[in-house]
PyMOL CGO cylinders between C-alpha atoms (Angstrom):
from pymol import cmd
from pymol.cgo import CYLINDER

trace = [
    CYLINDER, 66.49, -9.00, -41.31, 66.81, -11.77, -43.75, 0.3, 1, 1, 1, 1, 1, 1,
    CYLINDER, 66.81, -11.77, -43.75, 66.48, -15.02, -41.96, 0.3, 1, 1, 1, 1, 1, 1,
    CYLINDER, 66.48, -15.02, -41.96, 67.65, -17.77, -44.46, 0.3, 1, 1, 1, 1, 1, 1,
    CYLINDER, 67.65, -17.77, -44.46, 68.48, -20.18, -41.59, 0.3, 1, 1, 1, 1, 1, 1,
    CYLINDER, 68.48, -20.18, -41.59, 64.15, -20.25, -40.81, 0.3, 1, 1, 1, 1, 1, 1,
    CYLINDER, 64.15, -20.25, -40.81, 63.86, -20.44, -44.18, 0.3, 1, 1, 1, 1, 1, 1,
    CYLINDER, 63.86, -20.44, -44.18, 66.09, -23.76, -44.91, 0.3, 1, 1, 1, 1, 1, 1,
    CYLINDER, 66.09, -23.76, -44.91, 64.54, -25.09, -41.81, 0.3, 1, 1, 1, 1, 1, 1,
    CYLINDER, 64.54, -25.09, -41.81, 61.01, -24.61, -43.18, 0.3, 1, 1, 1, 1, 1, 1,
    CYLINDER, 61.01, -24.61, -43.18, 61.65, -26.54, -45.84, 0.3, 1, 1, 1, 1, 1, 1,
    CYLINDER, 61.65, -26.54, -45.84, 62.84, -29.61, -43.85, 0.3, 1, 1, 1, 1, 1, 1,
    CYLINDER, 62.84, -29.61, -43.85, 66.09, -29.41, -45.18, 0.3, 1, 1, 1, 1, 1, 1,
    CYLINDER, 66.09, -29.41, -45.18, 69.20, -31.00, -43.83, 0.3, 1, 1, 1, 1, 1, 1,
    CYLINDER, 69.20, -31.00, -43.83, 72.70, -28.67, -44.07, 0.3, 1, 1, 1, 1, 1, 1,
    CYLINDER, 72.70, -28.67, -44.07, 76.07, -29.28, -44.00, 0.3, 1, 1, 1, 1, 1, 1,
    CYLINDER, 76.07, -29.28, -44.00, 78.41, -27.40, -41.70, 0.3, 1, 1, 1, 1, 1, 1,
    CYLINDER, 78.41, -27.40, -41.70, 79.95, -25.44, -44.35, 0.3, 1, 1, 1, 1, 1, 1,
    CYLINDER, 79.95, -25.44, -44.35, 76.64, -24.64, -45.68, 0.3, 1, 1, 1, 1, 1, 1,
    CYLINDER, 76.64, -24.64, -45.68, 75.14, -23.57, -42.17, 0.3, 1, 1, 1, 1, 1, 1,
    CYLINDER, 75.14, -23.57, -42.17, 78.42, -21.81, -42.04, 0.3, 1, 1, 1, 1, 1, 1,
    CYLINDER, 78.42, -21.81, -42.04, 77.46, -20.26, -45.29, 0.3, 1, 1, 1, 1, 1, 1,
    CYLINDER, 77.46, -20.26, -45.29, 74.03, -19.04, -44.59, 0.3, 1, 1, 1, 1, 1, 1,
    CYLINDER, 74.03, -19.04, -44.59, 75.28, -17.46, -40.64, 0.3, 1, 1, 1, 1, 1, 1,
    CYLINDER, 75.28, -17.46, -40.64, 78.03, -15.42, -42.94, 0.3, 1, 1, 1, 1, 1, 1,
    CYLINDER, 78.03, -15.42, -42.94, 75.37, -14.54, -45.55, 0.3, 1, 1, 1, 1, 1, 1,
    CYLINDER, 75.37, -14.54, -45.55, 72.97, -13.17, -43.41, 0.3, 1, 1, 1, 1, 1, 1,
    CYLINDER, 72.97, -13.17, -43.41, 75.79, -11.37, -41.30, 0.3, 1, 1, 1, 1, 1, 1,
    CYLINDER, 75.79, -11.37, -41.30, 76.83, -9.75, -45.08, 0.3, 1, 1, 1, 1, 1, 1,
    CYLINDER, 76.83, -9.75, -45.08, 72.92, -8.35, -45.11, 0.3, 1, 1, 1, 1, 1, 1,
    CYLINDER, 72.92, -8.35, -45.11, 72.73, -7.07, -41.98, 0.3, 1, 1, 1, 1, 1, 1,
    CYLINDER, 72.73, -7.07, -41.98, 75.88, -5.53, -42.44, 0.3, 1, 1, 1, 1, 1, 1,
    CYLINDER, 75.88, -5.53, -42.44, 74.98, -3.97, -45.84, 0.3, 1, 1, 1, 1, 1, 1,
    CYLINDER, 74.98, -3.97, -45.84, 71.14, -3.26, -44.80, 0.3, 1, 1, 1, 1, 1, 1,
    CYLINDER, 71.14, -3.26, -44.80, 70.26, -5.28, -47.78, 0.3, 1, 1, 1, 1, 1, 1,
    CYLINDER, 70.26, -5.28, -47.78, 66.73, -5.80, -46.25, 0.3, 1, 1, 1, 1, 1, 1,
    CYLINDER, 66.73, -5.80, -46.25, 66.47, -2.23, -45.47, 0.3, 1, 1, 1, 1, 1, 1,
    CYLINDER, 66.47, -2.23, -45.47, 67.34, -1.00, -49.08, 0.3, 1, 1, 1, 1, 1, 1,
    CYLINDER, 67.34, -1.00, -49.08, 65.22, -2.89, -50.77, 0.3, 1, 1, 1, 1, 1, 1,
    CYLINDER, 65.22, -2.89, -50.77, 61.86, -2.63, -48.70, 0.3, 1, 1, 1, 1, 1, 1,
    CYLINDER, 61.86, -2.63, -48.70, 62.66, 0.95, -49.28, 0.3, 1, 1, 1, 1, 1, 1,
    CYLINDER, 62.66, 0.95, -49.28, 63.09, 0.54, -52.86, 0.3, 1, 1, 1, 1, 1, 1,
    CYLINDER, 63.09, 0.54, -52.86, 59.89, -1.47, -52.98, 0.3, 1, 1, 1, 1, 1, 1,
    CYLINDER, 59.89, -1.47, -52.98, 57.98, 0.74, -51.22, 0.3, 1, 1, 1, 1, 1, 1,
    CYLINDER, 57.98, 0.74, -51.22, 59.24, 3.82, -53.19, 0.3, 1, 1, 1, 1, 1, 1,
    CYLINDER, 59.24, 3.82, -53.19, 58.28, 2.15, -56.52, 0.3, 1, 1, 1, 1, 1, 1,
    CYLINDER, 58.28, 2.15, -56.52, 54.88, 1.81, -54.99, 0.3, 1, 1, 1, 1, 1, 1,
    CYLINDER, 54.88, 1.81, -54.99, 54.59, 5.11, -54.22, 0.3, 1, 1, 1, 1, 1, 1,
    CYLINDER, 54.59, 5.11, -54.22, 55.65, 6.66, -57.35, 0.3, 1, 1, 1, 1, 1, 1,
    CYLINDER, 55.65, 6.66, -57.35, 54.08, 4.30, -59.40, 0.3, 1, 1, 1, 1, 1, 1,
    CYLINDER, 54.08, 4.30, -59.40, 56.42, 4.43, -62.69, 0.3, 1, 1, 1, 1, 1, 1,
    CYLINDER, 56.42, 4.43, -62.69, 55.95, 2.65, -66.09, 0.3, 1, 1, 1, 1, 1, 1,
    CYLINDER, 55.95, 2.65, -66.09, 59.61, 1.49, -66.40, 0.3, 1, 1, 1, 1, 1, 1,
    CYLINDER, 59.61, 1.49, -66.40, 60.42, -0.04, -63.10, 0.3, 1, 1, 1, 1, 1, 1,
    CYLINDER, 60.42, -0.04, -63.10, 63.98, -0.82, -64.03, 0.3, 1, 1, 1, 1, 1, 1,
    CYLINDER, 63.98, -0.82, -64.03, 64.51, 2.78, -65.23, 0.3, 1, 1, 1, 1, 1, 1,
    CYLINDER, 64.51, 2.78, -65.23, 62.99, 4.02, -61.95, 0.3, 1, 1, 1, 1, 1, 1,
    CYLINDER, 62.99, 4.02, -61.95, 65.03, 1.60, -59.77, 0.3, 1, 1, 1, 1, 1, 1,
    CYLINDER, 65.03, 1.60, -59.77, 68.12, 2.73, -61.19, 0.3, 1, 1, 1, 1, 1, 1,
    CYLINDER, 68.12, 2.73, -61.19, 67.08, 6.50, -60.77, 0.3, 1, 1, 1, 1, 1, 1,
    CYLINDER, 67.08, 6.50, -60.77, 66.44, 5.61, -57.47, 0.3, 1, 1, 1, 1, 1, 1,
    CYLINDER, 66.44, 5.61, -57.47, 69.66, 3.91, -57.06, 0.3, 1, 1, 1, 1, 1, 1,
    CYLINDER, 69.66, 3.91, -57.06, 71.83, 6.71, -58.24, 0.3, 1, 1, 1, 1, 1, 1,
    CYLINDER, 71.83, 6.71, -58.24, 69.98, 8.93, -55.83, 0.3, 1, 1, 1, 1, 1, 1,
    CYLINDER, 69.98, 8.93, -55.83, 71.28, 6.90, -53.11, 0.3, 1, 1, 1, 1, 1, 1,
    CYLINDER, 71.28, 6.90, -53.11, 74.91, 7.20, -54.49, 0.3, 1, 1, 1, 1, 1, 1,
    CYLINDER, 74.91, 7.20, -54.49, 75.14, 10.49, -55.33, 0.3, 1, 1, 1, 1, 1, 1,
    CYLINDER, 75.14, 10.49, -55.33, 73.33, 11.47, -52.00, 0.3, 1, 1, 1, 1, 1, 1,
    CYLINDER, 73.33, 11.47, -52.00, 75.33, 8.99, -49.83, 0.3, 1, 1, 1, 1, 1, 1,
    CYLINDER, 75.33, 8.99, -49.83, 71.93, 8.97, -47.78, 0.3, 1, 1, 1, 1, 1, 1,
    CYLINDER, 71.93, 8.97, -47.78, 73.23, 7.73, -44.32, 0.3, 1, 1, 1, 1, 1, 1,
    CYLINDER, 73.23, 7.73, -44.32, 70.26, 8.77, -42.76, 0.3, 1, 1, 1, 1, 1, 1,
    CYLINDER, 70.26, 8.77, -42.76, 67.44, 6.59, -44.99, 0.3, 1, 1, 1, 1, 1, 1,
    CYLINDER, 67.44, 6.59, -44.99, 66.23, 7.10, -48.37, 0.3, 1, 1, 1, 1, 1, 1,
    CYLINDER, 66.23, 7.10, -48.37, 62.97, 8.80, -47.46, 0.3, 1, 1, 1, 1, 1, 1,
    CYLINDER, 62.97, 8.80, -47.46, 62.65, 12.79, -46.12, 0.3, 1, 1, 1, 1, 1, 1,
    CYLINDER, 62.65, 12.79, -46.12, 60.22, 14.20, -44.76, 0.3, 1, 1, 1, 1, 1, 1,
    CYLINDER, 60.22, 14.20, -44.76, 58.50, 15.69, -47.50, 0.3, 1, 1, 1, 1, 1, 1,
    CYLINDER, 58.50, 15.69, -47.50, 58.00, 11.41, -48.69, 0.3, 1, 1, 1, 1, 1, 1,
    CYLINDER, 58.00, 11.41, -48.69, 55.42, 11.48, -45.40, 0.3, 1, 1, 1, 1, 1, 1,
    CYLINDER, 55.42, 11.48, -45.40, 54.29, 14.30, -46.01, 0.3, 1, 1, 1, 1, 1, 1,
    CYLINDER, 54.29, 14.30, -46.01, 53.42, 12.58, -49.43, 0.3, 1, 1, 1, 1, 1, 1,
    CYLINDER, 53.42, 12.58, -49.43, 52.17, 9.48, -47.80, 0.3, 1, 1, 1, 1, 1, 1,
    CYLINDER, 52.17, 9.48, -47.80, 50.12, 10.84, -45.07, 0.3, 1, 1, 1, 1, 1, 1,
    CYLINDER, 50.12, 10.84, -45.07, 48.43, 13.48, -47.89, 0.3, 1, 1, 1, 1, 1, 1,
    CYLINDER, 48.43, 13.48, -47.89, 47.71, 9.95, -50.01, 0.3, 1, 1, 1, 1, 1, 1,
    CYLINDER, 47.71, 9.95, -50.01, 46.13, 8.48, -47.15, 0.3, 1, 1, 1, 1, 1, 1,
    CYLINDER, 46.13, 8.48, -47.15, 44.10, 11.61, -46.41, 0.3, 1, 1, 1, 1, 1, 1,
    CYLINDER, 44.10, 11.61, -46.41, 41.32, 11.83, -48.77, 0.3, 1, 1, 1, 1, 1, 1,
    CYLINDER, 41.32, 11.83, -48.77, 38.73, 13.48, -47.39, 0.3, 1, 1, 1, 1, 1, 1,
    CYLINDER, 38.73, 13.48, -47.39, 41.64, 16.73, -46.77, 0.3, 1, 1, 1, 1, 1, 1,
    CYLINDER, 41.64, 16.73, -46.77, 40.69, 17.09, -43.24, 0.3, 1, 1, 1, 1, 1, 1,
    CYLINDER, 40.69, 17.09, -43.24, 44.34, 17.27, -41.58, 0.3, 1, 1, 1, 1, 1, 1,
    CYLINDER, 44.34, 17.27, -41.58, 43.91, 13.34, -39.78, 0.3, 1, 1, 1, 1, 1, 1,
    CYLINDER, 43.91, 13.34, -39.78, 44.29, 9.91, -40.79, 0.3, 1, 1, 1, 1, 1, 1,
    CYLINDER, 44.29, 9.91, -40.79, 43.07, 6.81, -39.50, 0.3, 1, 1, 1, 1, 1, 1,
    CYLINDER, 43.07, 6.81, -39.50, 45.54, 5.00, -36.87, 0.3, 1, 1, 1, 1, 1, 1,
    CYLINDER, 45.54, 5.00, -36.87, 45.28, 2.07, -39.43, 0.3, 1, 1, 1, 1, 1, 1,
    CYLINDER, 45.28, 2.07, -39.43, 46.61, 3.62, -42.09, 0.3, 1, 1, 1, 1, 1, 1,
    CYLINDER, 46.61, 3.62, -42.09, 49.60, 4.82, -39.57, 0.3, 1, 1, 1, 1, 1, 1,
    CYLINDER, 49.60, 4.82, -39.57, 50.12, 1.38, -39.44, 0.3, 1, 1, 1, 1, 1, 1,
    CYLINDER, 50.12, 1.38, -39.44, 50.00, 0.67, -43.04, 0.3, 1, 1, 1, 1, 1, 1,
    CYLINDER, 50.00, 0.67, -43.04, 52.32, 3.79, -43.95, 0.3, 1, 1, 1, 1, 1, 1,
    CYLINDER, 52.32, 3.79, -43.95, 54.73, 2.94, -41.35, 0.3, 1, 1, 1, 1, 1, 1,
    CYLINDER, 54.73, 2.94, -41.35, 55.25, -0.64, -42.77, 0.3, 1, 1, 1, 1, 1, 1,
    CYLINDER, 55.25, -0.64, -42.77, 55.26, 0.46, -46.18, 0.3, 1, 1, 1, 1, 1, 1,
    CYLINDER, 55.26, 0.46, -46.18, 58.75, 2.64, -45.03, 0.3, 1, 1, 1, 1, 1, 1,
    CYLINDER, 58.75, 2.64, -45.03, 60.28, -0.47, -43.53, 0.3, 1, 1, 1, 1, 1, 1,
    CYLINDER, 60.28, -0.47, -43.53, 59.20, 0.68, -39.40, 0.3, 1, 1, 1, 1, 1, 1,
    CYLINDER, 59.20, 0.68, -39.40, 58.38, -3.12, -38.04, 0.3, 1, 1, 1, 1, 1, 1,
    CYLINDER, 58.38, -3.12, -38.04, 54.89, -2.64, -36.31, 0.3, 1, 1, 1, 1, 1, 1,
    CYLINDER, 54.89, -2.64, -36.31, 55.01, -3.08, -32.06, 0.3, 1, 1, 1, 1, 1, 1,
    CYLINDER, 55.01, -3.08, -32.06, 51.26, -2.26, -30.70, 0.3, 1, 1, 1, 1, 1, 1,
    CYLINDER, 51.26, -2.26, -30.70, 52.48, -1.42, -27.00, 0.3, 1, 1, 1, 1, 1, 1,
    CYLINDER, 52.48, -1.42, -27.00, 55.50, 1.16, -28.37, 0.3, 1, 1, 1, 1, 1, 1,
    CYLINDER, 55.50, 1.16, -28.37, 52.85, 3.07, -30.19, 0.3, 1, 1, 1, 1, 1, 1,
    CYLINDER, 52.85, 3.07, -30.19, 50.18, 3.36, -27.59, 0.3, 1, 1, 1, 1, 1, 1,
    CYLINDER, 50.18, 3.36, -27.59, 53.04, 5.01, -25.50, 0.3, 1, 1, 1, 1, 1, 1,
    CYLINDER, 53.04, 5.01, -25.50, 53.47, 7.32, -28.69, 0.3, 1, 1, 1, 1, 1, 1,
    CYLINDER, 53.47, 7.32, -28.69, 49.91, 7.84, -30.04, 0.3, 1, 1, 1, 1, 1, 1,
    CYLINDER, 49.91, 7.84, -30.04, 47.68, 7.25, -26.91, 0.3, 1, 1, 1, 1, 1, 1,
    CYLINDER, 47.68, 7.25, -26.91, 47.00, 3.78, -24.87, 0.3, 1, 1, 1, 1, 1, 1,
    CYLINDER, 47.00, 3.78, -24.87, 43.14, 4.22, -26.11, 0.3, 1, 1, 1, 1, 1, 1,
    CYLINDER, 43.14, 4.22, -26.11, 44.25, 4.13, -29.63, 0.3, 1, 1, 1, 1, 1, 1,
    CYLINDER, 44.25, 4.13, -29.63, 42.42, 1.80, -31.72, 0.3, 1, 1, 1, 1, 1, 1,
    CYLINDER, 42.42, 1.80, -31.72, 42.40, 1.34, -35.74, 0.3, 1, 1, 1, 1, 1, 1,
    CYLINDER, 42.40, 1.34, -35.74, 39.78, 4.09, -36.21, 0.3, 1, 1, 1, 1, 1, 1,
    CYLINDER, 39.78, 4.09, -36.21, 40.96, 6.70, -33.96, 0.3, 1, 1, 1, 1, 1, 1,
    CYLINDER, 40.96, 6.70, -33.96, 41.93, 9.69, -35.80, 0.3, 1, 1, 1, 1, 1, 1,
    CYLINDER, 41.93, 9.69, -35.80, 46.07, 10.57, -36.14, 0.3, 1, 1, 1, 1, 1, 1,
    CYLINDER, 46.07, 10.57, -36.14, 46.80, 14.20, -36.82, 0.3, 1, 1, 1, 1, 1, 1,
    CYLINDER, 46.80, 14.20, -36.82, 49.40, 14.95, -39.38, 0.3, 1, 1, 1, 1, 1, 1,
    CYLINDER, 49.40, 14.95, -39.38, 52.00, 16.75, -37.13, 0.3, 1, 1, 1, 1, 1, 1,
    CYLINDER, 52.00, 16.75, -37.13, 51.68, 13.84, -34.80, 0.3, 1, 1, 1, 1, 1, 1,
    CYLINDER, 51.68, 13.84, -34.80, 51.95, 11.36, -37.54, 0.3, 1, 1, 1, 1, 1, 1,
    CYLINDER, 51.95, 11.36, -37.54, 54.88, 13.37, -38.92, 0.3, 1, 1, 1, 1, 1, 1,
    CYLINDER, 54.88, 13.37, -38.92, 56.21, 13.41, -35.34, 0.3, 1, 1, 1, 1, 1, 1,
    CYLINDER, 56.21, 13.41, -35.34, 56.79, 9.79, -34.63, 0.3, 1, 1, 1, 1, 1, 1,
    CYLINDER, 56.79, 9.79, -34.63, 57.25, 8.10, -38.06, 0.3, 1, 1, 1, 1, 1, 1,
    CYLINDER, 57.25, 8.10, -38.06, 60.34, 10.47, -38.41, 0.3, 1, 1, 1, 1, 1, 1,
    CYLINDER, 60.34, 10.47, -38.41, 61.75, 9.41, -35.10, 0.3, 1, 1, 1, 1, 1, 1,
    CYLINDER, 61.75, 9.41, -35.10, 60.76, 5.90, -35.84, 0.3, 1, 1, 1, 1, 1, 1,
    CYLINDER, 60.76, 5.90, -35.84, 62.58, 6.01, -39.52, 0.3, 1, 1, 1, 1, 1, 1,
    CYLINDER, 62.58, 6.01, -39.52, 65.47, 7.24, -37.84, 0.3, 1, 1, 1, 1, 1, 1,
    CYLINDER, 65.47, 7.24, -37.84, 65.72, 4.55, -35.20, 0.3, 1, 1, 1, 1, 1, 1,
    CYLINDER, 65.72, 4.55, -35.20, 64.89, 1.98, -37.82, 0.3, 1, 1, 1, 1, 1, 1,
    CYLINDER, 64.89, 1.98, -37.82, 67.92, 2.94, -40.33, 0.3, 1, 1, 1, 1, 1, 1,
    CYLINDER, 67.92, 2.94, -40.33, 70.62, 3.54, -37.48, 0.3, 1, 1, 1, 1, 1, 1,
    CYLINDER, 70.62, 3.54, -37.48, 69.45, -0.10, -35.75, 0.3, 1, 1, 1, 1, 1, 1,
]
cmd.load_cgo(trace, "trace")
């Protein structure tokens, strides 16, 4: 989540009580609306995909997400599919663990090193090979968790 309170406070700024007031009710309205969440997975889909009119593609995107009234996250399974195939270059079914990492980031899944040696193996380190049914496995349940937190 947005944390505009860190932010102010970074910046050795002194607030008012309406304006501390102000930023507790703004970053209530994005964590209400999933603000964060929307547009990480906006970002991350315009990555992806690459396009030569980003505004055109954002709005695409956009309507998806209102015609679809996606409750359960803007990327399917067929996007990690996509992702895992991008990351797989040499075609030989496995990824590195790092690039788990990178893909899962990418989709908006915050990163916790002890919750996926429970799901990929406590000997896991950046280089060990991730299958892609494996990967598939957990990044779906971890997309899920993420977008119904």
């Amino acid at each position: 989540m947005i944390n505009f309170s860190s932010y102010i406070k970074s910046l050795n700024k002194e607030l008012t009580k309406e304006q501390e007031t102000n930023i507790v009710e703004s970053e209530k309205y994005v964590e209400k609306h999933k603000l964060d969440q929307l547009f990480n997975e906006l970002l991350a889909q315009i990555i992806w995909k690459q396009p030569e009119d980003i505004k055109d593609a954002l709005k695409q995107e956009l309507e998806n997400i209102k015609e679809n009234k996606q409750i359960e996250g803007f990327f399917d399974p067929k996007d990690f599919e996509i992702l895992f195939e991008n990351y797989d270059v040499s075609k030989q079914g496995s990824i590195k663990f790092s690039f788990v990492v990178l893909i899962l980031q990418a989709v908006g899944i915050e990163y916790d090193a002890e919750k996926y040696k429970q799901s990929f193996g406590k000997d896991i380190t950046n280089d060990t090979l991730v299958t892609k049914a494996h990967f598939l496995d957990v990044i779906t349940k971890e997309y899920k968790q993420t977008i119904n937190k």
